[in-house]
C-alpha positions as CSV (number, residue, x, y, z in Angstrom):
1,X,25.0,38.5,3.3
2,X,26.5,38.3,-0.1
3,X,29.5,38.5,-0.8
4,X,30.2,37.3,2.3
5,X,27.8,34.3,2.2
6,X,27.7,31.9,-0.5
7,X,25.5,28.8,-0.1
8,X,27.3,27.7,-3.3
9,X,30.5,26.7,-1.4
10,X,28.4,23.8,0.4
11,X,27.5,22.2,-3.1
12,X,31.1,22.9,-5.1
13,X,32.7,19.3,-4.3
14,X,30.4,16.4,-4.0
15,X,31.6,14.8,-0.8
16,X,30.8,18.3,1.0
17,X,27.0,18.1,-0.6
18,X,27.0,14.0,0.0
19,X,27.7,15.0,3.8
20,X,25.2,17.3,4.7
21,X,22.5,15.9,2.7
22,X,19.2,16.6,5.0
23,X,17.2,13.8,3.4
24,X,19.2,10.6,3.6
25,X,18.5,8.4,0.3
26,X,16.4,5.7,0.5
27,X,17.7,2.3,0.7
28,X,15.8,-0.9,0.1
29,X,14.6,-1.5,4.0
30,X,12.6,1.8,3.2
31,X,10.5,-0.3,1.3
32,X,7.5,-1.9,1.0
33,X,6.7,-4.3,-2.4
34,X,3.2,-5.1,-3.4
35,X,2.5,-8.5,-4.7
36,X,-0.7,-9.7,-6.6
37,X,-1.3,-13.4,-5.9
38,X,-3.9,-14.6,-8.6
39,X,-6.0,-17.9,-7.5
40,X,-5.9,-19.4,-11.2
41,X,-2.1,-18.5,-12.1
42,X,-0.1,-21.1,-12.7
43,X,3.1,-22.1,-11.2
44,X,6.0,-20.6,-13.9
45,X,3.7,-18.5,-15.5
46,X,3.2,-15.1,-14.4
47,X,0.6,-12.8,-15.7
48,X,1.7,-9.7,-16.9
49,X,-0.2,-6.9,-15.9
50,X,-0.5,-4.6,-19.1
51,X,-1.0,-1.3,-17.7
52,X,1.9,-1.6,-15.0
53,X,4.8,-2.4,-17.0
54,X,6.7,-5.2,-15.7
55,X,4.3,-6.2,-12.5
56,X,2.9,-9.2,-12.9
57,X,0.1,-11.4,-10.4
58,X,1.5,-14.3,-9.3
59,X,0.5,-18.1,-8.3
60,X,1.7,-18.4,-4.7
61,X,4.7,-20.9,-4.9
62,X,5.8,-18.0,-7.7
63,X,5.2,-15.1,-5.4
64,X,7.2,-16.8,-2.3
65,X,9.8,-17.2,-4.3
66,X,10.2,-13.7,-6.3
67,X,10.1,-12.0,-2.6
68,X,12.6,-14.4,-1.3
69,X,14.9,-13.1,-4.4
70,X,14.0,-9.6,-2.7
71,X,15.0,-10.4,0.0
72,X,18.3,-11.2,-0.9
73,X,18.3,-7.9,-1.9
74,X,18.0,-6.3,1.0
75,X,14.1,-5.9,1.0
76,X,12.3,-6.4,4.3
77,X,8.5,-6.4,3.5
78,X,6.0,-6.8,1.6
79,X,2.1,-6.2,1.1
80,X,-0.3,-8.8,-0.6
81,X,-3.5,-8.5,-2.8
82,X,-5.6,-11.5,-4.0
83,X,-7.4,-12.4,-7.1
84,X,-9.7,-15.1,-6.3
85,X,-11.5,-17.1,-8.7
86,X,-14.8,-16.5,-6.7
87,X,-16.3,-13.4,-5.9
88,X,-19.8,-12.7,-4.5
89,X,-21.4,-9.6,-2.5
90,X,-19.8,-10.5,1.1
91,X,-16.5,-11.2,-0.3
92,X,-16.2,-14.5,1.3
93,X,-13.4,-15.6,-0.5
94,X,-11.9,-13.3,1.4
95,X,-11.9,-14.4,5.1
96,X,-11.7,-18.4,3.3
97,X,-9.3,-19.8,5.7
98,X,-7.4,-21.4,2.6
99,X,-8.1,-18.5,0.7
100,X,-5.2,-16.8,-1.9
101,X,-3.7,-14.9,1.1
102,X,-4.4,-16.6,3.9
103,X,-2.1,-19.5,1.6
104,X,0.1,-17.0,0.6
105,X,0.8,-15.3,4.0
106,X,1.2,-18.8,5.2
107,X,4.1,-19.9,2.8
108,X,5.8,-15.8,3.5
109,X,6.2,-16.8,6.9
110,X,7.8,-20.4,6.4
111,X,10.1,-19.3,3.5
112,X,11.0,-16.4,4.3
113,X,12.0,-13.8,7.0
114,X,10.1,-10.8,5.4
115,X,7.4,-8.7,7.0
116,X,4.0,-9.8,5.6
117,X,1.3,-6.6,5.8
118,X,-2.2,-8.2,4.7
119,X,-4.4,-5.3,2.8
120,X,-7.8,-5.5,4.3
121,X,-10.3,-4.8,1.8
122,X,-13.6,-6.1,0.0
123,X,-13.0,-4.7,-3.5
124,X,-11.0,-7.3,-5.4
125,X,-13.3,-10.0,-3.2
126,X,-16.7,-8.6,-4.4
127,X,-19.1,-9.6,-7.7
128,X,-19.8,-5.7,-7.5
129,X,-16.1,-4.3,-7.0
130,X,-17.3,-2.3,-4.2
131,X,-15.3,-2.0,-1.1
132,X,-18.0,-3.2,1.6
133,X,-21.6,-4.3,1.9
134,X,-24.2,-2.7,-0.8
135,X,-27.9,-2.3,-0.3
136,X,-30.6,-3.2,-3.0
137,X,-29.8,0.8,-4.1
138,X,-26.4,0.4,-4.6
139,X,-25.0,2.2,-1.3
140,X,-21.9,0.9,0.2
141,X,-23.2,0.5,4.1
142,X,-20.8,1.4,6.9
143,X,-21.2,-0.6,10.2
144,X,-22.5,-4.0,8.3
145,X,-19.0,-3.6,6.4
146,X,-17.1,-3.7,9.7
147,X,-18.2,-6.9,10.7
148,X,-16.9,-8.6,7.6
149,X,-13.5,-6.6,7.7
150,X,-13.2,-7.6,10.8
151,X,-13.2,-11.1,9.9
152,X,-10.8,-10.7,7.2
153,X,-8.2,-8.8,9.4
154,X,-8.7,-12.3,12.1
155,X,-8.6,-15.0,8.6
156,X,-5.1,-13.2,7.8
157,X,-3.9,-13.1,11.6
158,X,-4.8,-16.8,11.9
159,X,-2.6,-17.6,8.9
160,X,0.0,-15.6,10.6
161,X,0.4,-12.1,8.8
162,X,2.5,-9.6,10.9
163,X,0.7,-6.2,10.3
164,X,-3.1,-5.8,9.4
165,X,-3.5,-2.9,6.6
166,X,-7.2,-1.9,6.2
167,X,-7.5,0.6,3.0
168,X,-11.6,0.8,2.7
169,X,-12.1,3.6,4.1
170,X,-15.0,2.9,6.3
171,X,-15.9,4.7,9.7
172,X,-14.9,3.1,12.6
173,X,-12.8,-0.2,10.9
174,X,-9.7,0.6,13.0
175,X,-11.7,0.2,16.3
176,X,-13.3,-3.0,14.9
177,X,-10.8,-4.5,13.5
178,X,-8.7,-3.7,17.1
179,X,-11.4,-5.3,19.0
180,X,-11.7,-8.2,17.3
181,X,-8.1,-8.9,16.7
182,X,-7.9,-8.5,20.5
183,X,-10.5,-10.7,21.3
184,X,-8.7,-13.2,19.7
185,X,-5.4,-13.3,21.0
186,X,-4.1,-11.2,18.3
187,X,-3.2,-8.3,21.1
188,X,0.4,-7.9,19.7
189,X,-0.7,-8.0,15.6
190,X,-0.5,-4.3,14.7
191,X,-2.9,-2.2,12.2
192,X,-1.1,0.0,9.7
193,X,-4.5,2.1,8.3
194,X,-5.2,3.9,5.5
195,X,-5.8,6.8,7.2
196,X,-5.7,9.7,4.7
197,X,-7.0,7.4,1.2
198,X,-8.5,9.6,-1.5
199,X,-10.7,9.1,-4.7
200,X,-7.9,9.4,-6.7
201,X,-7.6,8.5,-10.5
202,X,-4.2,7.6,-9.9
203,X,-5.5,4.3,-8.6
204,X,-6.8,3.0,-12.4
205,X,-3.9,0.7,-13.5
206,X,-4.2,-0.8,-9.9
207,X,-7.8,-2.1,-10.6
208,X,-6.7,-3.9,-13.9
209,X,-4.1,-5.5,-11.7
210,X,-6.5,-6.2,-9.0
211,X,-9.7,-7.1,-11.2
212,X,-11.7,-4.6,-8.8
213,X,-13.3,-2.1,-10.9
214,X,-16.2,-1.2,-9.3
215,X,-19.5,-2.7,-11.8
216,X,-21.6,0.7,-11.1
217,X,-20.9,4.0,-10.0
218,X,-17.8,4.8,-8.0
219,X,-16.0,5.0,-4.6
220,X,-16.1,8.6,-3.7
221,X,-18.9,8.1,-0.9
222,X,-16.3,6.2,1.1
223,X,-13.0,7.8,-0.1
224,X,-11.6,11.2,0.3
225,X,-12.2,14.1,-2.2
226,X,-9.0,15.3,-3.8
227,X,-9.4,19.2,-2.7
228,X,-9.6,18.1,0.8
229,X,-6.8,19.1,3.2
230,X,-8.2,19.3,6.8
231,X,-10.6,16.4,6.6
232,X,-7.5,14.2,6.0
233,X,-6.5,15.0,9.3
234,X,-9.2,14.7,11.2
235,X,-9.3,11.0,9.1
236,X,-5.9,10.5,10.5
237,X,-6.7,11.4,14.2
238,X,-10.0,9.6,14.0
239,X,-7.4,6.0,13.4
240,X,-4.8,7.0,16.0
241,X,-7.8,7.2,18.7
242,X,-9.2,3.5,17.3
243,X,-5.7,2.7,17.8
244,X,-3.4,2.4,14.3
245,X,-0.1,1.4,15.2
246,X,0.9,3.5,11.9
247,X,-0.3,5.7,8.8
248,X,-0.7,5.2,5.5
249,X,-1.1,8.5,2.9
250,X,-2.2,7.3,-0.2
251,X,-1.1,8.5,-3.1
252,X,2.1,9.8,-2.2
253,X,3.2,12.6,-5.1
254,X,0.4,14.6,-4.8
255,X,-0.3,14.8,-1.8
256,X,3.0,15.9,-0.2
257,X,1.3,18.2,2.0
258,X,-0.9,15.7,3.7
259,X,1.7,13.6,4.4
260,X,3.8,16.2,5.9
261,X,1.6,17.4,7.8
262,X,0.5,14.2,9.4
263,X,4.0,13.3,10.2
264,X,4.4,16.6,11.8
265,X,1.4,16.3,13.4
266,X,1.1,13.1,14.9
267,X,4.4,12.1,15.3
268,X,3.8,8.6,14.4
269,X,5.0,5.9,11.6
270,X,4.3,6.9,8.6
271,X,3.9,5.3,5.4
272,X,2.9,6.6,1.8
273,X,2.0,4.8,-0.9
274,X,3.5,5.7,-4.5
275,X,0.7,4.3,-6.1
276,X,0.0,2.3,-10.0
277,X,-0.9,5.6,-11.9
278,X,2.9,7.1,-10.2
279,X,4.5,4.4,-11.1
280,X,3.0,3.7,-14.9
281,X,3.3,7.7,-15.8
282,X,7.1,7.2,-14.7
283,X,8.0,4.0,-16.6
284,X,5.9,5.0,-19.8
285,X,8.0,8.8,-19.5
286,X,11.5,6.6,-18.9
287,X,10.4,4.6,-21.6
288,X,9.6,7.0,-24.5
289,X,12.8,9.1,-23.6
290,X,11.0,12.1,-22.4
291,X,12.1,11.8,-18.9
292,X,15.3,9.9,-17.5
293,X,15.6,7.3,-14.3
294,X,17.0,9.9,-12.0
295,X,13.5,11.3,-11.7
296,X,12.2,8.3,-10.4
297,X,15.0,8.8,-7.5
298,X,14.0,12.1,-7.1
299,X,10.4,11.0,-6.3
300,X,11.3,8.4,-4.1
301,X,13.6,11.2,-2.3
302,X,10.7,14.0,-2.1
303,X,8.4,11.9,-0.5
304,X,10.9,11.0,1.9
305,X,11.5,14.1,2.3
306,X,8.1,14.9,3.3
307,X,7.6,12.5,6.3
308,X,7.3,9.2,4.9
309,X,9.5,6.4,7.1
310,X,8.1,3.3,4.8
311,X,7.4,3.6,0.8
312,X,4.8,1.4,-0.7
313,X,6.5,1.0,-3.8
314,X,6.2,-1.0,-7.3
315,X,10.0,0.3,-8.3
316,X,11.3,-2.1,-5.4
317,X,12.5,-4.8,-8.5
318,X,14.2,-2.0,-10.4
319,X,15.7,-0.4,-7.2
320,X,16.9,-3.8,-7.0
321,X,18.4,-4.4,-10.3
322,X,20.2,-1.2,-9.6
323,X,22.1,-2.4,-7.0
């Protein structure tokens, strides 16, 4: 007791509080970039993506070589979504063996030594912006969906991506996507799901930068509702019986809680995403001088500190300028 005890001797000198820091910082293999590959960009010409300052979608050459640069930096993977030119209502663009990501997963994996995660999804693949198959009333239907993920995860395996990543939040894709990757040779391709993905408005600067605004309506039949705690994981334990070689929390700030307590609870790799709205709030605060840089570090180090082993992050190229 006091004045015996005083916790303020362990923080007086800065090598003392450096060495028994409980969270170790995170360096850039804790990482995980997201790249937008656009069909129609051109070579040189990168399209800046307004409401994510300093993000941009990328042809593919451009996108090999701005992850190679990385890289070099110590990064060691990365996570692709593509803006085709054509989109229709089975998203077919998206299983197109020469589609957008099947080239650019292709060209990842001769150019570089990175680890290429593939985002499974219909959204930024559909004339409707919907994540799966609709009906003529608009309904996003569950078990025709898995049949086309399922195809997608197999397009991306065949062009040689390392880790599958389905974020659309149907029941049962984990299962499907496992069986089929499995049934066609793809036994040792792991699944990193979006186990715990909610309805979250922190996702709008992502579907400017993904063109996948949904044309009617919204996604909250298919993704989780904010106030939820429990359902999350029973979400997450639903996956780790289909067989998800990791977890995915998405967003990260927000929901600290989930993602401690499905670290704590399952035990297993786990990943959160600091998603576009995170990331925008921060640079537009850094930018008008109401916050500084250091509380982007002190994100990155509470979510950390939470459970995450992996960060999705857009920061990656100004954690890399920092170095």
């Amino acid at each position: 007791m006091f004045p015996t005890t005083r916790l303020r001797r362990m923080r007086a000198d800065k090598r003392i509080r450096e060495m028994f820091s409980e969270t170790p910082k995170p360096d850039m293999s804790d990482y995980i970039y997201p790249l937008y590959i656009e069909e129609s960009a051109k070579n040189g010409s990168p399209k800046h993506i307004d409401t994510m300052p300093g993000q941009y979608r990328y042809s593919v050459d451009d996108a090999v070589e701005y992850a190679g640069k990385l890289e070099d930096k110590g990064l060691t993977s990365v996570i692709l979504f593509g803006i085709p030119d054509h989109k229709d209502e089975v998203a077919s663009s998206a299983y197109d063996p020469n589609g957008i990501i099947q080239q650019t997963i292709r060209a990842l994996k001769e150019q570089t030594n990175l680890v290429v995660l593939g985002d499974v999804c219909m959204c930024e693949y559909t004339n409707h912006g919907h994540c799966g198959i609709i009906n003529d009333d608009g309904y996003v239907q569950n078990d025709p969906t898995l049949e086309y993920l399922s195809k997608i995860a197999v397009s991306y395996a065949d062009a040689g991506v390392d880790v599958i990543a389905p974020s659309d939040m149907m029941d049962g894709r984990v299962d499907a996507i496992r069986t089929a990757l499995d049934l066609n040779d793809y036994v040792n391709t792991p699944i990193f799901s979006y186990a715990a993905k909610y309805a979250s408005t922190y996702y709008a600067p992502f579907r400017d930068a993904a063109d996948s605004a949904p044309s009617f309506g919204d996604r909250k039949s298919y993704q989780m509702d904010p106030g939820n705690f429990n359902e999350a994981i029973r979400e997450v334990e639903l996956d780790v019986l289909e067989g998800t070689d990791a977890i995915i929390v998405k967003p990260a700030l927000a929901y600290l809680d989930v993602l401690r307590e499905v670290k704590q609870t399952f035990k297993m790799p786990t990943i959160a995403y600091q998603v576009s709205g995170e990331y925008s709030m921060i640079c537009a605060g850094i930018e008008k001088g109401y916050i500084t840089k250091d509380l982007l570090y002190e994100t990155l180090l509470s979510i950390k500190r939470a459970g995450a082993d992996m960060i999705i992050s857009y920061f990656v190229p100004m954690l890399a300028e920092d170095l």
